[in-house]
C-alpha positions in Angstrom: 7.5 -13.7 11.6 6.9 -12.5 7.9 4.9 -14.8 5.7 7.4 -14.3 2.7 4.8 -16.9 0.5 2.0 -14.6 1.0 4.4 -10.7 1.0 5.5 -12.7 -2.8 2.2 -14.0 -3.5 1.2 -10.8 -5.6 2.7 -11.1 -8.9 0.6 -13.4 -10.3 -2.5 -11.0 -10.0 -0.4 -8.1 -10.6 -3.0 -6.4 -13.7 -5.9 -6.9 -11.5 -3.9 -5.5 -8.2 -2.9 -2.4 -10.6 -6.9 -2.6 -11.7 -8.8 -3.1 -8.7 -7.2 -2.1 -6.0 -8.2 1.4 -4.3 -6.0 4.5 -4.8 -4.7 7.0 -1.6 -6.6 9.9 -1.3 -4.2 13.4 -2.4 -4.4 15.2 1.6 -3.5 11.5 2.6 0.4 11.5 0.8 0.7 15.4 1.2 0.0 15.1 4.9 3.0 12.1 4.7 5.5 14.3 3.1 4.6 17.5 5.0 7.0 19.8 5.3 9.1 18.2 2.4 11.6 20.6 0.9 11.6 22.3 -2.5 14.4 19.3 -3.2 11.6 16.6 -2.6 10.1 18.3 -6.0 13.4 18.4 -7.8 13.8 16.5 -11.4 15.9 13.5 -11.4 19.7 14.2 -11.3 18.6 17.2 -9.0 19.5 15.5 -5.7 16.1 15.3 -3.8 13.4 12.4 -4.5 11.1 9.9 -2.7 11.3 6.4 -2.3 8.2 4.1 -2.6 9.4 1.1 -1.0 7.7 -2.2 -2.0 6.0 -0.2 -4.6 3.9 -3.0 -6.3 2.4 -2.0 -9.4 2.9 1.4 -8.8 -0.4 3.0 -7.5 1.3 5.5 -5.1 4.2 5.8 -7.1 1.5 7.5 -9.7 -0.4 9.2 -7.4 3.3 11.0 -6.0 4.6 11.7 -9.2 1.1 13.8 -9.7 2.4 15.7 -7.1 5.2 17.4 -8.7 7.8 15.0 -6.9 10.3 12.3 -9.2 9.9 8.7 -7.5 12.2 5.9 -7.2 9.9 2.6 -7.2 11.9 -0.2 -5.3 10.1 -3.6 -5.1 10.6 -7.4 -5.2 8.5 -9.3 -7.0 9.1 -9.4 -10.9 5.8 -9.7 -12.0 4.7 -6.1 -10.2 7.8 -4.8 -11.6 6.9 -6.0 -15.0 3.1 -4.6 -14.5 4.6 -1.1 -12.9 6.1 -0.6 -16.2 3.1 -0.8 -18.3 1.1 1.0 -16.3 3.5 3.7 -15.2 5.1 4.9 -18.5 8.7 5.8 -18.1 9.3 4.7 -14.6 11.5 1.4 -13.9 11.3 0.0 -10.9 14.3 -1.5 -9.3 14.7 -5.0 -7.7 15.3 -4.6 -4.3 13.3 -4.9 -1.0 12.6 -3.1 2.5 15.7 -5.1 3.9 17.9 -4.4 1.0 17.3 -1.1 -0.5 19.4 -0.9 -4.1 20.3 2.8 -3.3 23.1 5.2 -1.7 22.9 6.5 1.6 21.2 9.6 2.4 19.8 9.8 -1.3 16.4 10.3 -0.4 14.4 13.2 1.1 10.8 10.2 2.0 10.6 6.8 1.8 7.0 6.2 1.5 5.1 2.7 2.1 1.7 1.7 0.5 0.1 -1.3 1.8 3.4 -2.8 2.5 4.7 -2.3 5.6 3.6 -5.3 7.6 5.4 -7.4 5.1 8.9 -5.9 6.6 11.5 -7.4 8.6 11.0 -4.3 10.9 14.7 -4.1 12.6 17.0 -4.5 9.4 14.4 -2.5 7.3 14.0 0.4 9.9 17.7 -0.2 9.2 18.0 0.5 5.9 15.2 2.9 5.6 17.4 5.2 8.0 20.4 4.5 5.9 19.2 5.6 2.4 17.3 8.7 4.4 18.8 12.0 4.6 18.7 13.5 7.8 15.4 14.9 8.7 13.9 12.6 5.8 10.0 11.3 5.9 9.4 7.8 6.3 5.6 6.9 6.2 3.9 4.0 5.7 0.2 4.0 4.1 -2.4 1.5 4.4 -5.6 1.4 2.6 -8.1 -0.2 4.9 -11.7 -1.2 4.4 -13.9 1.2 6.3 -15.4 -2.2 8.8 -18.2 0.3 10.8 -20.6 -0.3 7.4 -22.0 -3.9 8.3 -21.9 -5.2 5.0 -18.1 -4.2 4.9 -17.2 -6.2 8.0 -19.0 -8.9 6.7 -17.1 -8.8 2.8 -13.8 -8.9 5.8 -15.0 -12.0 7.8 -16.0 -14.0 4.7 -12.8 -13.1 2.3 -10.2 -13.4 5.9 -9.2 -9.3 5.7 -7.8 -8.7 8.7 -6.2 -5.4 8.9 -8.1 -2.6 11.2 -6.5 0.6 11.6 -6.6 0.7 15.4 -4.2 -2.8 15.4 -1.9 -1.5 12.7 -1.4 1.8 15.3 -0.9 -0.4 18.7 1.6 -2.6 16.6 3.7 0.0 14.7 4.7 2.5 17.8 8.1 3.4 16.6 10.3 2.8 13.9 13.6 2.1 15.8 16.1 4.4 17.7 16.9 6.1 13.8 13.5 8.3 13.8 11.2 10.6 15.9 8.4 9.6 17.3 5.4 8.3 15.3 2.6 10.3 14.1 -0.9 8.9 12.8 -3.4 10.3 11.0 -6.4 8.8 8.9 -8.2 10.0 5.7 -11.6 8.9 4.8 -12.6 8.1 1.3 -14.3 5.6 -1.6 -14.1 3.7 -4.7 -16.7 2.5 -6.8 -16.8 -1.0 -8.0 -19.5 -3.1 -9.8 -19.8 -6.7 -7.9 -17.8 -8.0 -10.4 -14.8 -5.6 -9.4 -15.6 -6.2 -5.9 -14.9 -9.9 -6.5 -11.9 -9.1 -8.5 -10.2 -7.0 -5.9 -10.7 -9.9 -3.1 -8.8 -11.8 -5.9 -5.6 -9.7 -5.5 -5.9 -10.2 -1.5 -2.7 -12.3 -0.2 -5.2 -15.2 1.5 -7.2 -15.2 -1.5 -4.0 -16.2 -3.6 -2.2 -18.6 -1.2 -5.7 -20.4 -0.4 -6.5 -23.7 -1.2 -8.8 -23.8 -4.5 -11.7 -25.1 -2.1 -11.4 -22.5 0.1 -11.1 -19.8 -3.2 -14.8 -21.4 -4.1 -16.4 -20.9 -0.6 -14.8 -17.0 -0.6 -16.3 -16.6 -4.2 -19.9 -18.3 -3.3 -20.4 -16.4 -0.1 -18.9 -13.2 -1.6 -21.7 -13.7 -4.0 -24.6 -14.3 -1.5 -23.1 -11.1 0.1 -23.6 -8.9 -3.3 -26.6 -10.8 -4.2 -29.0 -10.7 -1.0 -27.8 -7.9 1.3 -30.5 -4.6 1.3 -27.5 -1.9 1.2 -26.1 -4.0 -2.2 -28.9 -6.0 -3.5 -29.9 -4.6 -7.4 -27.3 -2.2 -7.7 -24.9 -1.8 -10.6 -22.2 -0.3 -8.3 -20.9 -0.6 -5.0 -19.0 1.9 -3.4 -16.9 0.7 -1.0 -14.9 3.2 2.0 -11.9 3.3 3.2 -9.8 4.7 5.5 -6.4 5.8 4.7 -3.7 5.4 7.7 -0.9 7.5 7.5 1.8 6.8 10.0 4.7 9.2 9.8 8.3 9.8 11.7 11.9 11.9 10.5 15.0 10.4 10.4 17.1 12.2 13.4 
């Protein structure tokens, strides 16, 4: 079952989310909407665009758009809507969610997915993914994920409760539903740079960070500080960087 207090938990934080949290690496979204026609570059009114489907504050809407392609941002919460705004002039996003998509059928040439997914009610949003799809459309989800082979990484993931490994998010998400191809995976490695006080504001933006108790908030932030303050890879040091591994997961609509 979808937690739907956590998947809505985000808007609260939304400026720090837009802020802290890490971008997707270029090859990562040209490898998702490989092979994309010329019509998945048009302008709007020209017939072709991409969907980015529980769009947040925008972050891969951004990094599409610097592609050459016009978006559509579609997502739920008001508050990321609100901050999508500001920090993506001239783009609205519209209200709507994976299992309710505010468009027309076959409007879209790739729905793309960042760090959402997992928050779907997969059957009626494979559903409705397929529906607002044309015909040999992309759909592919992204995910962001903390790079857990560093030691101090794994241990920022036990002490904050960040549970998403790349390998898991592959062995649950096989298929999208008798409306696509088969599923293709593909990861990208990269890094951000954050000063410990960054690092702690990102784990501030994380779901169980925001729908913890404010006890539980205090022991994240005291051992997350232990972590920054005493480990030898961090110890002293103005920056952090952090890596990450970009998942792609990518099918057509048949």
């Amino acid at each position: 079952m979808v937690d739907h207090t956590q998947a809505l938990s985000f808007g609260v934080a939304a400026s720090d989310y837009d802020r802290f949290r890490p971008r997707y690496p270029e090859e990562a979204i040209r490898w998702a909407l490989d092979g994309l026609n010329d019509a998945g570059r048009a302008e709007p009114g020209d017939g072709g665009q991409v969907v980015d489907l529980g769009a947040g504050t925008g972050i891969l809407t951004r990094a599409v758009q610097a592609l050459g392609f016009h978006v559509v941002p579609v997502e739920p919460d008001q508050g990321m809507r609100t901050q999508l705004a500001v920090s993506t002039p001239g783009t609205t996003a519209l209200a709507g969610s994976a299992e309710a998509v505010p468009l027309p059928d076959g409007v879209a040439d790739a729905v793309l997915v960042g760090t959402a997914y997992h928050w779907f009610d997969r059957e009626p949003a494979h559903a409705e993914i397929a529906r607002v799809l044309r015909p040999g459309g992309i759909f592919a989800p992204l995910w962001n994920i903390r790079d857990d082979n560093v030691e101090w990484v794994a241990e920022l993931g036990r002490i904050a409760h960040l549970d998403d490994k790349s390998a898991e998010l592959v062995k649950k998400n096989t298929d999208f539903g008798r409306g696509f191809t088969a599923v293709e995976a593909r990861e990208f490695g990269h890094r951000t740079v954050l000063t410990p006080d960054e690092v702690l504001g990102m784990i501030r933006t994380r779901s169980y960070w925001l729908t913890a108790s404010a006890d539980d908030q205090r022991r994240v932030e005291r051992e997350l500080a232990d972590l920054l303050d005493t480990h030898p890879a961090l110890a002293g040091r103005e920056t952090v960087e952090l890596p990450y591994r970009t998942l792609v997961l990518r099918a057509r609509r048949l």
